[in-house]
C-alpha positions as a Python dict, from the first residue, in 0.01 Angstrom:
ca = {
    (1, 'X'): (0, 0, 0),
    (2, 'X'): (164, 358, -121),
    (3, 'X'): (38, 701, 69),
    (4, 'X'): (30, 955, -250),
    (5, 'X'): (283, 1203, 44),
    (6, 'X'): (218, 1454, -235),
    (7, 'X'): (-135, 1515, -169),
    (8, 'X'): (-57, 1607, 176),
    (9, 'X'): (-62, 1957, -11),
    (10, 'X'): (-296, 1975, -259),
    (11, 'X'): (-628, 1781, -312),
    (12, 'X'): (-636, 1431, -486),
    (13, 'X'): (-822, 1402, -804),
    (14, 'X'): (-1160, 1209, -825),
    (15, 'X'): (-1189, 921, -1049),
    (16, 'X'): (-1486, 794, -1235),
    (17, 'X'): (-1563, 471, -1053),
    (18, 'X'): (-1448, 527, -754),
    (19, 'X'): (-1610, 587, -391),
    (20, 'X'): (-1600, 905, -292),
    (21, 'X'): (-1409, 1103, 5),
    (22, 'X'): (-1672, 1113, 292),
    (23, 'X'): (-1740, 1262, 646),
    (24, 'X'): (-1957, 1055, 920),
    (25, 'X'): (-1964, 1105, 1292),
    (26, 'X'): (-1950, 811, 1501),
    (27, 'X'): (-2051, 691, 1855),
    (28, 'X'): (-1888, 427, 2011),
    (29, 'X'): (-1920, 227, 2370),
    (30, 'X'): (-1621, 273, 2594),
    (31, 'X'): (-1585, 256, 2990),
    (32, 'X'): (-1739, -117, 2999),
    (33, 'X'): (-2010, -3, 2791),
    (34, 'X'): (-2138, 283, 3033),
    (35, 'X'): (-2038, 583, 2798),
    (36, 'X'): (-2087, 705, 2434),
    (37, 'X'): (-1763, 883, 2302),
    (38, 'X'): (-1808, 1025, 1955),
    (39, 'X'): (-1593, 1168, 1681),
    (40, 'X'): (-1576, 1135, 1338),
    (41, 'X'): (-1439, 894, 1025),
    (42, 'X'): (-1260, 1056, 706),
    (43, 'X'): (-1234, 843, 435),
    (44, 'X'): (-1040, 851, 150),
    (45, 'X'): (-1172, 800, -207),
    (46, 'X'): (-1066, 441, -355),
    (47, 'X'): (-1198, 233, -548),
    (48, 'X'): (-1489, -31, -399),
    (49, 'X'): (-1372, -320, -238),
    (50, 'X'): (-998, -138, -141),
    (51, 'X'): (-889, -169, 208),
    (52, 'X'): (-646, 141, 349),
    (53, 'X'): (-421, 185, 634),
    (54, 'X'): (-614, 358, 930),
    (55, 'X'): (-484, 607, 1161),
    (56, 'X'): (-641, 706, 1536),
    (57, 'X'): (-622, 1092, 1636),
    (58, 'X'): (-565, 1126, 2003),
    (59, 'X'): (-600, 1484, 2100),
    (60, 'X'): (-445, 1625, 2456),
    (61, 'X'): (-575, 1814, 2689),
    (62, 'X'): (-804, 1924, 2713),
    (63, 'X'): (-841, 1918, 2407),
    (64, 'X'): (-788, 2275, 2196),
    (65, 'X'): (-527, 2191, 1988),
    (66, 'X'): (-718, 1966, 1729),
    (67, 'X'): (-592, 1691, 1522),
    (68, 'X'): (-860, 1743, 1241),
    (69, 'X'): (-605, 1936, 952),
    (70, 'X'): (-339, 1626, 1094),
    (71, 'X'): (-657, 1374, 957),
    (72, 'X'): (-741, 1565, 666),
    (73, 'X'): (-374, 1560, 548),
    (74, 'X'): (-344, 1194, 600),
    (75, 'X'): (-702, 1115, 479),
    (76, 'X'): (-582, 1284, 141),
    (77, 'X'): (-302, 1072, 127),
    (78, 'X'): (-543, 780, 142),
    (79, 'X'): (-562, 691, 499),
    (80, 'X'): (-866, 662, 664),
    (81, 'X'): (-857, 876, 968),
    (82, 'X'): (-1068, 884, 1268),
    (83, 'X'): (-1083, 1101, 1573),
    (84, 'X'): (-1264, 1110, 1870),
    (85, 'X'): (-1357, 1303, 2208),
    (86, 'X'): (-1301, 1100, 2572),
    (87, 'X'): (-1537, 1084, 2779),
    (88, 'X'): (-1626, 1402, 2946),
    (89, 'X'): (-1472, 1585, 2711),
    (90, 'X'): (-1646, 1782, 2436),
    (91, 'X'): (-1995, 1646, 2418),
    (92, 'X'): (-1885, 1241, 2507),
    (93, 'X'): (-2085, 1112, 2763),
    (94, 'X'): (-1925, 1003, 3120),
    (95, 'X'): (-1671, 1150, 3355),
    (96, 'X'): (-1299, 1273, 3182),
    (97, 'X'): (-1009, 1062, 3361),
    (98, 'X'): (-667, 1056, 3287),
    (99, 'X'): (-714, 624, 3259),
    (100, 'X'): (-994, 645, 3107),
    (101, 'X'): (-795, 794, 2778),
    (102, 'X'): (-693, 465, 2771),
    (103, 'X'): (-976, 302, 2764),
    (104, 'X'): (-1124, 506, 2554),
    (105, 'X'): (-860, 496, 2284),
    (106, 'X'): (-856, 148, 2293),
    (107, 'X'): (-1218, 121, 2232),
    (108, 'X'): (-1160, 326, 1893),
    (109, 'X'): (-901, 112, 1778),
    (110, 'X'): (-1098, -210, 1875),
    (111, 'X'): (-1433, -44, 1697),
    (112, 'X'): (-1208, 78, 1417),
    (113, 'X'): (-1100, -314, 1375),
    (114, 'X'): (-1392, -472, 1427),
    (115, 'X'): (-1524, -675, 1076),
    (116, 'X'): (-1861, -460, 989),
    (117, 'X'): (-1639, -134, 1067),
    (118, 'X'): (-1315, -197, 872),
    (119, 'X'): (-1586, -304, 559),
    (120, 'X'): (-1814, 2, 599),
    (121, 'X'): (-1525, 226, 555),
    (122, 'X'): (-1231, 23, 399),
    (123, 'X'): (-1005, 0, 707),
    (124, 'X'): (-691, -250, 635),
    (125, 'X'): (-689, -362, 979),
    (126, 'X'): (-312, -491, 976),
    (127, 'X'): (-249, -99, 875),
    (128, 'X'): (-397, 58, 1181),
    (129, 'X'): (-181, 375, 1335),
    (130, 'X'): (-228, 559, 1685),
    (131, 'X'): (-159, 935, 1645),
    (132, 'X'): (-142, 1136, 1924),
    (133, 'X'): (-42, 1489, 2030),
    (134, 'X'): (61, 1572, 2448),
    (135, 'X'): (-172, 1409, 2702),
    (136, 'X'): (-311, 1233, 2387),
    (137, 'X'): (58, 1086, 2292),
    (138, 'X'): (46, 961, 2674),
    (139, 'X'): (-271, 791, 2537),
    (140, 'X'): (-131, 625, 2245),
    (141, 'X'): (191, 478, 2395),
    (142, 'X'): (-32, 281, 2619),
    (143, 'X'): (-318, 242, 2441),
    (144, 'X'): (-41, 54, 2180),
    (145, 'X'): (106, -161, 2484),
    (146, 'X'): (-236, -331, 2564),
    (147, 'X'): (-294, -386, 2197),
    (148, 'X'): (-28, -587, 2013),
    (149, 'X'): (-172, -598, 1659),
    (150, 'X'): (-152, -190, 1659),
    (151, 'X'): (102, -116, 1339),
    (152, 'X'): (264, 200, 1482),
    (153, 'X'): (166, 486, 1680),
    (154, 'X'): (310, 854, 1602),
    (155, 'X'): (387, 1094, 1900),
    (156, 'X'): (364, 1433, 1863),
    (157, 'X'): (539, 1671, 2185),
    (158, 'X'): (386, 1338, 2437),
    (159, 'X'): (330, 1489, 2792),
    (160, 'X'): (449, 1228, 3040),
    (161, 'X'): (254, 1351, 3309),
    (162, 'X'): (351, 1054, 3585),
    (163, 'X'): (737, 1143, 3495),
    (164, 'X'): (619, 1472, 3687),
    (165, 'X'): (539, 1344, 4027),
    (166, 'X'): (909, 1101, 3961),
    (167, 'X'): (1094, 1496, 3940),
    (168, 'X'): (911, 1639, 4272),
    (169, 'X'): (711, 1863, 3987),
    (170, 'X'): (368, 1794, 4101),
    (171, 'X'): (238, 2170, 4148),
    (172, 'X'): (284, 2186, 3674),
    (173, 'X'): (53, 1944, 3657),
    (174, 'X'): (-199, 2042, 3910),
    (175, 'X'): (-170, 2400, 3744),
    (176, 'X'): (-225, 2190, 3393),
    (177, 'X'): (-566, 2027, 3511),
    (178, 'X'): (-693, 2337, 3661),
    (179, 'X'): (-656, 2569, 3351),
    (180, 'X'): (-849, 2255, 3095),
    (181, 'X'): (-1157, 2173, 3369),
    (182, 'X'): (-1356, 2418, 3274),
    (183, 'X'): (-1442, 2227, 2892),
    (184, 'X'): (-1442, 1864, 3088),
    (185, 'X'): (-1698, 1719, 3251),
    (186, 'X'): (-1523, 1602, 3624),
    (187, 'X'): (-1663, 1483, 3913),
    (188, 'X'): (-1363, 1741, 4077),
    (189, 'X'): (-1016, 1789, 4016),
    (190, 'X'): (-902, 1650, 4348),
    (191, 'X'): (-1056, 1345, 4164),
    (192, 'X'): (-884, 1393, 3849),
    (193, 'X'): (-512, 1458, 4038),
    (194, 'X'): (-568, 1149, 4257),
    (195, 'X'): (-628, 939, 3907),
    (196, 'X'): (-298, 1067, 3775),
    (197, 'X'): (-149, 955, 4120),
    (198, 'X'): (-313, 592, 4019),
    (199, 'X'): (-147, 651, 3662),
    (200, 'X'): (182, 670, 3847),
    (201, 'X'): (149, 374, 4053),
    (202, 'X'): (29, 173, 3780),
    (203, 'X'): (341, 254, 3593),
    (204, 'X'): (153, 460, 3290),
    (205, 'X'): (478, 657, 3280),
    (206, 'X'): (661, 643, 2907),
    (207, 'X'): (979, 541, 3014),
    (208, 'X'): (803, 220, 3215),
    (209, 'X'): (711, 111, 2844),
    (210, 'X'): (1022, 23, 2708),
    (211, 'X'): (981, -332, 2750),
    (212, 'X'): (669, -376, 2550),
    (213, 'X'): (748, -111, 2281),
    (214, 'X'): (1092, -198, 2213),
    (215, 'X'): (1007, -402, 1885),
    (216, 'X'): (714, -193, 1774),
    (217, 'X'): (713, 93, 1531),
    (218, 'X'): (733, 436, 1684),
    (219, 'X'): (786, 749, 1602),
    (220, 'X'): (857, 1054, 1874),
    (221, 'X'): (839, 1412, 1737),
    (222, 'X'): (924, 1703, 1989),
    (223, 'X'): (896, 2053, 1984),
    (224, 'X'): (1223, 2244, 2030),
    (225, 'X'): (1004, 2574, 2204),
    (226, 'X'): (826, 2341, 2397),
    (227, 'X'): (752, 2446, 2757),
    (228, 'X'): (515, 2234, 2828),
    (229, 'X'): (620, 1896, 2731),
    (230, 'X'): (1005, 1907, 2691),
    (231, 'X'): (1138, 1659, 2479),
    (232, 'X'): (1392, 1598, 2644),
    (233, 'X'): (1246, 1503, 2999),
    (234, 'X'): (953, 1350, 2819),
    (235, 'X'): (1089, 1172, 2526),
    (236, 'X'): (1408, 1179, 2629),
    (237, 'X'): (1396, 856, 2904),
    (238, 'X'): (1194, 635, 2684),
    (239, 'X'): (1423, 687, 2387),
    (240, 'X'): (1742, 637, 2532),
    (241, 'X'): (1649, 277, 2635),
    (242, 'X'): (1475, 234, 2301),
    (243, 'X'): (1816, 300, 2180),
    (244, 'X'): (1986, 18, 2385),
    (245, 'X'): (1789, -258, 2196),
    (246, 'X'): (1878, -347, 1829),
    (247, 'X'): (1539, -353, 1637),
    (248, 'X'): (1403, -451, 1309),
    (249, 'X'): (1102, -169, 1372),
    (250, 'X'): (1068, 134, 1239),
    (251, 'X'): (1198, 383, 1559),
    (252, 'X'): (1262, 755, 1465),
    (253, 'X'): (1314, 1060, 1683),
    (254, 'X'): (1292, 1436, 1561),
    (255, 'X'): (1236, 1755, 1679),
    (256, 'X'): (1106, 2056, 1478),
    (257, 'X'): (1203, 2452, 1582),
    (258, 'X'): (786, 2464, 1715),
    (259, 'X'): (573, 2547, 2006),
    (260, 'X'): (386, 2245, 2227),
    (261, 'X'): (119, 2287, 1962),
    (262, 'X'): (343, 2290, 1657),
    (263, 'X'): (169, 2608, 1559),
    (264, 'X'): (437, 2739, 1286),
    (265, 'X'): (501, 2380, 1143),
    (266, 'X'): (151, 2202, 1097),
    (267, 'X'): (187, 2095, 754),
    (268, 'X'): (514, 1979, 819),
    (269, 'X'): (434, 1789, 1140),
    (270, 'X'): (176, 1634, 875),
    (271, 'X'): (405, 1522, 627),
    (272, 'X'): (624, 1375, 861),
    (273, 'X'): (372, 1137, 995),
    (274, 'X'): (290, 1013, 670),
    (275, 'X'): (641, 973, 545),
    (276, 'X'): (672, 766, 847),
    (277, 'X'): (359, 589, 833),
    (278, 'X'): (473, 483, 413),
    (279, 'X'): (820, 348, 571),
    (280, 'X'): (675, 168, 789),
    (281, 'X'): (433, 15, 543),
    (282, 'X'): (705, -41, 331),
    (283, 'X'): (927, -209, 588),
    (284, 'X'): (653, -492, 654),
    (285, 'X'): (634, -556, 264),
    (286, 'X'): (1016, -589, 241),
}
């Protein structure tokens, strides 16, 4: 399966024949079944019957710096892209927790992979991609460790908020949760900071998931002007002992001269995901 990188900038034409790009918004079960989480589905055009790689947006939080234009690029490269909302957050049903990303990314993936799902909208499920930006990239390295059959996951600026609370650090964080609570629905934020302190304890951290990750394709991307997420306390653990084990998967590491949002570099940022995404398609038909 080839991305078409180049249509990262410019639209892709539509051929006679073929099924059109499409929009639909989707609900899906997460939490053991107790909440709704929606989002959305972008697919490509392609002809009927063609199955494409799929790739999961996991925003951070709470949530203001979309991955939508991230989809869209990759969508008109001819991935299907879908995104969605945690619970509690932006019109999902439930209570937001910092587990309960998770869960709820892991739900996606599992809906995403599911038979009737992957035919509706021409998912290749062996081609399915985590992407996620700061609390969201905390989502997708261990929403990728409970699920083995994941391809990849891309990491944009990850904020390892348990690494916090290993530096003595814990007032950032507090600070962090306070100024997103007002968009999330919380049962209180002496709530949310004790779940972070259960993230902690049950070793959520990035650098705790070296072990599983350490033959599975990943790609880190930090932000040199981060203040936020530094790369190098957040990215920096995890990749060092990355870099201890000789791999046959695809493991890159960049950084781009950008903000914690990437603000000056988004179609960039885009680019690079795909290019990464086609190696690593490339390296499993070599």
């Amino acid at each position: 399966m080839t991305l078409h990188l180049e249509y990262m900038y410019q639209d892709p034409p539509c051929r006679p024949g073929e099924i059109p790009p499409a929009l639909e918004g989707l609900s899906i079960l997460s939490g053991g079944g107790d909440a709704h989480i929606y989002g959305k589905v972008m697919t490509p055009g392609r002809p009927p019957g063609e199955r494409r790689p799929c790739a999961i947006l996991l925003h951070g939080y709470p949530g203001y710096t979309s991955l939508f234009d991230i989809g869209q690029g990759l969508r008109r490269m001819g991935a299907v892209a879908v995104s969605i909302s945690y619970r509690g957050c932006w019109g999902s049903e439930g209570q937001y927790t910092l587990s309960g990303i998770i869960e709820d990314a892991v739900a996606a993936a599992e809906w995403a992979r599911t038979t009737e799902t992957a035919s509706k909208y021409g998912i290749d499920t062996d081609k399915m991609f985590f992407i996620g930006h700061s609390m969201g990239g905390f989502a997708a390295v261990n929403a990728m460790r409970r699920l083995p059959w994941i391809c990849g996951a891309a990491v944009m600026a990850p904020y390892d908020f348990p690494s916090l609370f290993e530096r003595g650090d814990e007032e950032s964080l507090k600070e962090l949760l306070i100024q997103g609570a007002d968009v999330l629905r919380l049962s209180s934020i002496k709530d949310l900071y004790e779940d972070a302190q259960y993230c902690l304890h049950a070793e959520f951290g990035l650098r705790h998931a070296a072990e599983d990750l350490k033959d599975r394709n990943l790609y880190f991307i930090g932000a040199a002007k981060d203040d936020v997420a530094p790369a190098a306390d957040m990215i920096g653990p995890l990749w060092r002992q990355l870099q201890l084990h000789e791999t046959a998967a695809v493991q890159q590491f960049d950084m781009l001269e950008a903000d914690h949002a990437f603000d000056e570099t988004r179609l960039t940022v885009g680019a690079m995901i795909g290019q990464w995404m086609q190696a690593v398609l490339d390296k499993a038909t070599s």
